[in-house]
C-alpha positions in Angstrom: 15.6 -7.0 -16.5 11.8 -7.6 -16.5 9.7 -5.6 -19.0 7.4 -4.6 -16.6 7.4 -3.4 -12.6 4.8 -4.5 -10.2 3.5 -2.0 -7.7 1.8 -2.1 -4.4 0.2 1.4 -3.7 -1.4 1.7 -0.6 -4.1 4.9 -0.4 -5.3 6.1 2.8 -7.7 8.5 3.4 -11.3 9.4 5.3 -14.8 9.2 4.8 -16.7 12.2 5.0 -19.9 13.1 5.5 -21.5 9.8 5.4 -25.4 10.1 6.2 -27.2 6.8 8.4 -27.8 4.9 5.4 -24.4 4.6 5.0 -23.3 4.4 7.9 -25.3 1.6 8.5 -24.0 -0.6 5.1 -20.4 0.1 5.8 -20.9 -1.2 9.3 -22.8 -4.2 7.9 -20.1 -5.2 5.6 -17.7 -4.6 8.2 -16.0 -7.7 8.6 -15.4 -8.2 5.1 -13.3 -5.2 5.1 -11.2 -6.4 7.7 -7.4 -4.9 7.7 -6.4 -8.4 8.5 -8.2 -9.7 4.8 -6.9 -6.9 2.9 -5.2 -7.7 -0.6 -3.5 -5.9 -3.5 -6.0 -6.3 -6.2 -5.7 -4.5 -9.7 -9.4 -3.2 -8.6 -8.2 -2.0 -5.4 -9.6 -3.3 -1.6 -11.2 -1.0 0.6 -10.9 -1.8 4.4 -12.0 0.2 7.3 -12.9 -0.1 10.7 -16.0 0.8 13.1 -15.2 4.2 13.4 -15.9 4.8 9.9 -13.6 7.4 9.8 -10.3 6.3 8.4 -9.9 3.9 5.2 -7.7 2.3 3.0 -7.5 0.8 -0.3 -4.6 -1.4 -1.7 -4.2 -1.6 -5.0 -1.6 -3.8 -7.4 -0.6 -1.7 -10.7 1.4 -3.3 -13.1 3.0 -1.5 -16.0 5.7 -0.8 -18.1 9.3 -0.9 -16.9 10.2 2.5 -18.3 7.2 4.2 -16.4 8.4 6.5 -13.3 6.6 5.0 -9.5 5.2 8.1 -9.6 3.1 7.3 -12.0 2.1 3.7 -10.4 1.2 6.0 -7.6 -1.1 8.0 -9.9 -2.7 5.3 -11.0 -3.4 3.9 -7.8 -4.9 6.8 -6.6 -7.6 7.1 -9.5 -8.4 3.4 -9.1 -9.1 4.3 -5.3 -11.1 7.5 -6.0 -13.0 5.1 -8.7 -13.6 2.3 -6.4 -15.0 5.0 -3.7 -17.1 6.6 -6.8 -18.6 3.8 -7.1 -19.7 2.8 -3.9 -20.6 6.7 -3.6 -18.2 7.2 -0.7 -17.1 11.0 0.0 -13.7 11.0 1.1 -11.0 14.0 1.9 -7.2 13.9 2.7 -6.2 11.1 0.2 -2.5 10.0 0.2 -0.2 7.3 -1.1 2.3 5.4 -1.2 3.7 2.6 -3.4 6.4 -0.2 -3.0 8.0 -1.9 -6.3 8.1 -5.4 -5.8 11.2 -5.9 -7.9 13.3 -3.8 -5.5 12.6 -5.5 -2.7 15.1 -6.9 -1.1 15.0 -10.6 0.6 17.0 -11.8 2.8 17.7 -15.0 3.1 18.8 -17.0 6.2 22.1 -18.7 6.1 22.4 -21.7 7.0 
């Protein structure tokens, strides 16, 4: 058994209250922030669409084995509310959810 689980926590939420200066950057950067380019990055990526309404952030967390998902979850959520700190982003209605990649299953085709 590994020392450590690897986590994929997806956070979704909405912007809020974003004035036309903002509006106008996010929708400028648009296309970097593609769905279709998003990644799990330890710093989280934030992706969005025109609408500007809904968002979300995936983030990888890595830690100890004998830590609960729960707190993988926490920890993705305070390095999405960082990353949106940071780009001053307002935001309401956070959730997430997070995926262990050691217990996933593959199947594998037979042959």
């Amino acid at each position: 058994m590994s020392d450590v689980r690897t986590y994929r926590v997806i956070v979704r939420g909405e912007f809020q209250g974003l004035d036309e200066q903002l509006r106008a950057k996010l929708l400028a950067e648009l296309d970097a922030h593609d769905l279709l380019l998003a990644t799990y990055r330890p710093e989280g990526f934030l992706s969005y669409d025109a609408d500007l309404r809904p968002f979300s952030i995936r983030c990888q967390v890595v830690q100890p084995a004998d830590r609960s998902d729960q707190d993988a979850i926490d920890t993705g959520l305070l390095t999405a509310l960082q990353l949106l700190d940071d780009a001053g982003l307002r935001h309401h209605r956070l959730r997430a959810t997070a995926t262990c990649l050691e217990d996933v299953k593959i199947n594998r085709r037979r042959k």
